[in-house]
C-alpha positions, 0 to 999 in steps of 0.5 A: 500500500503506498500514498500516491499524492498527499494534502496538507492544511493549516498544520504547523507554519504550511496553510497548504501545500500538496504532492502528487505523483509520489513514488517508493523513493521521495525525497524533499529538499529546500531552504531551512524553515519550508517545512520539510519535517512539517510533510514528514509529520503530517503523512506520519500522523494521517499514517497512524491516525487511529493513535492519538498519542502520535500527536504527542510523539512529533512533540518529542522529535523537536525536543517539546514537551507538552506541560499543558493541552494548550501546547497542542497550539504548536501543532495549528498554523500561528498557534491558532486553535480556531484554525483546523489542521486537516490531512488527505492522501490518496492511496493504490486503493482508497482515501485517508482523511484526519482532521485536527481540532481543539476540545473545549471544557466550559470553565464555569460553575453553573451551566450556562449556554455556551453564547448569550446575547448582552446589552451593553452600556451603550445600548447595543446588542453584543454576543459574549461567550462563556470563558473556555479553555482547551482540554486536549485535541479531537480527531476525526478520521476517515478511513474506507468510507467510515468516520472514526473519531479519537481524543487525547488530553495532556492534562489528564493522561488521557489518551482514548479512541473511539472506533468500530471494534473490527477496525485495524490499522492497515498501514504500518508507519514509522518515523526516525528523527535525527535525535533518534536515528543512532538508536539501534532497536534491538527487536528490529535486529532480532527479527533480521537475525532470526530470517538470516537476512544479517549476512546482506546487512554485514555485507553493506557495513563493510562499506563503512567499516571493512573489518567488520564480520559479524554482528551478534546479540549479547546480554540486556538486547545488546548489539555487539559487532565483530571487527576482527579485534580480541573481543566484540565491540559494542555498536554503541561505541562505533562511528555514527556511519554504522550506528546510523546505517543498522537504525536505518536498515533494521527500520525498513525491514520492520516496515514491511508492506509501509512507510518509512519517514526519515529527516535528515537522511544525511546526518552521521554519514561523510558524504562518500558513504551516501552512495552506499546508503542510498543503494542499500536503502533502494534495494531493501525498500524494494525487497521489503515493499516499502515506500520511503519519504527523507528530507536533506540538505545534502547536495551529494546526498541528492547525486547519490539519490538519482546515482542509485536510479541510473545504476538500477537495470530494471528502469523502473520510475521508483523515484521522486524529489520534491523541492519545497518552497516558501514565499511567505504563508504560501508553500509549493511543491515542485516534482523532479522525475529521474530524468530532470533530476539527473539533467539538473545535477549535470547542468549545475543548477540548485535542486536544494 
């Protein structure tokens, strides 16, 4: 199941922004602050809209910690509550749509009617409302021609979803920030170890790291790599290269048949590493079915992206760059195919 074309409004600092003719590979670049990461949360959150608590999660990718409902406000363009945030992606067989908006608890010590009309001193008629404050956010979700709905409050640790009891979620999800990228999930290498899928991984890593021969699991889910010394070596002590290239790997091979969202695909990577990255990206999001959505701000990160397409004999048209733009409040997306993409790195011209 992939996305074919998704819709952004009102989240974040976007009022609007679509992309269309999306592939198994997409890559956004742009200027800082165009809302690269803003696209990966938004398709992160229409993905997994069943889980309320996602919207806290892409909270804790920007190093934000919710203390209140009202910082949920970081989520809706200039902070603004009365302005809904709102998702649509068009997949092989049907539609996703999620809508964000805030709930309101009436701060009163007697019910009263929400509005009430007033006369004020000059004589004329006003309309007041009763002082409310924010209780958490609402989402109402559309999902094959069924409305579900779900809630989740900061304040009271709740997180509740409201849905057909035969419902399930069909589109497995996950999204990789740099904060967290070096973080190597033990379950993830397990799973790759028992389907003896490591020997394809070794073969990848060595080149980064040409010593290395094996990888084993040790004690407390530790992950130990064997570079020919006396003893292994923790991974946790390797070179980012390697850390981010197995957090990398093992998270698309646990996505099979979804997505994967990755920002800043670059980082811990020396430049010369990209090619390799990216070819064993490109091959094991094929083997394992798996759409993938990055940001950079890498130029050779890019070469590297539309390097893999040209080496790849079957041809196939798996690839996308998006370039994003802003001019002011108003954002675009612009489609690069494999053929204007390699024509503008020959040409010299800015993709970024």
């Amino acid at each position: 199941m992939r996305y074919k074309s998704f819709k952004i409004d009102n989240f974040r600092g976007i009022t609007h922004l679509e992309l269309s003719d999306m592939k198994r590979m997409n890559l956004l670049v742009g200027r800082n602050n165009c809302g690269k990461t803003s696209v990966l949360e938004g398709i992160f959150l229409l993905s997994g809209m069943s889980n309320p608590l996602l919207s806290v999660n892409i909270h804790v990718f920007r190093d934000l910690g919710l203390d209140s409902d009202n910082d949920f406000s970081f989520m809706f363009r200039n902070l603004d509550f009365s302005i809904p945030i709102s998702f649509e992606g068009i997949l092989d067989d049907c539609n996703r749509k999620l809508k964000i908006s805030p709930s309101y608890k009436v701060i009163t010590s007697e019910k009263k009617e929400m509005d009430k009309i007033e006369e004020t001193k000059d004589g004329n008629i006003a309309l007041t409302s009763t002082p409310r404050k924010v209780k958490g956010i609402n989402l109402e979700f559309a999902w094959r021609d069924k409305i579900h709905k779900g809630n989740i409050s900061v304040k009271d640790k709740e997180a509740t979803t409201i849905i057909d009891k035969d419902y399930k979620e069909e589109l497995p999800c996950s999204m990789l920030s740099p904060k967290f990228s070096m973080i190597v999930n033990s379950k993830q290498m397990e799973t790759l170890l028992v389907q003896k899928k490591l020997d394809n991984l070794i073969s990848v890593l060595k080149g980064i790291e040409p010593r290395i021969s094996d990888i084993r699991m040790g004690a407390a889910n530790m992950i130990y790599v064997d570079v020919g010394a006396e003893l292994l070596f923790p991974v946790n002590i390797m070179g980012d290269g390697m850390r981010r290239m197995l957090t990398i790997l093992a998270a698309v091979s646990a996505m099979k048949n979804g997505v994967l969202l990755l920002d800043e695909i670059e980082n811990g990577f020396h430049y010369s590493s990209l090619s390799i990255l990216w070819k064993a990206i490109y091959l094991a999001c094929k083997e394992y079915n798996v759409q993938l959505f990055a940001t950079t701000h890498s130029y050779e990160c890019i070469q590297a992206f539309s390097k893999v397409y040209e080496e790849d004999k079957s041809q196939e048209d798996d690839i996308r760059l998006y370039r994003i733009d802003r001019e002011g409040e108003r954002h675009s997306a612009f489609a690069y195919t494999p053929q204007v993409l390699k024509a503008g790195i020959e040409k010299d011209f800015e993709v970024r």
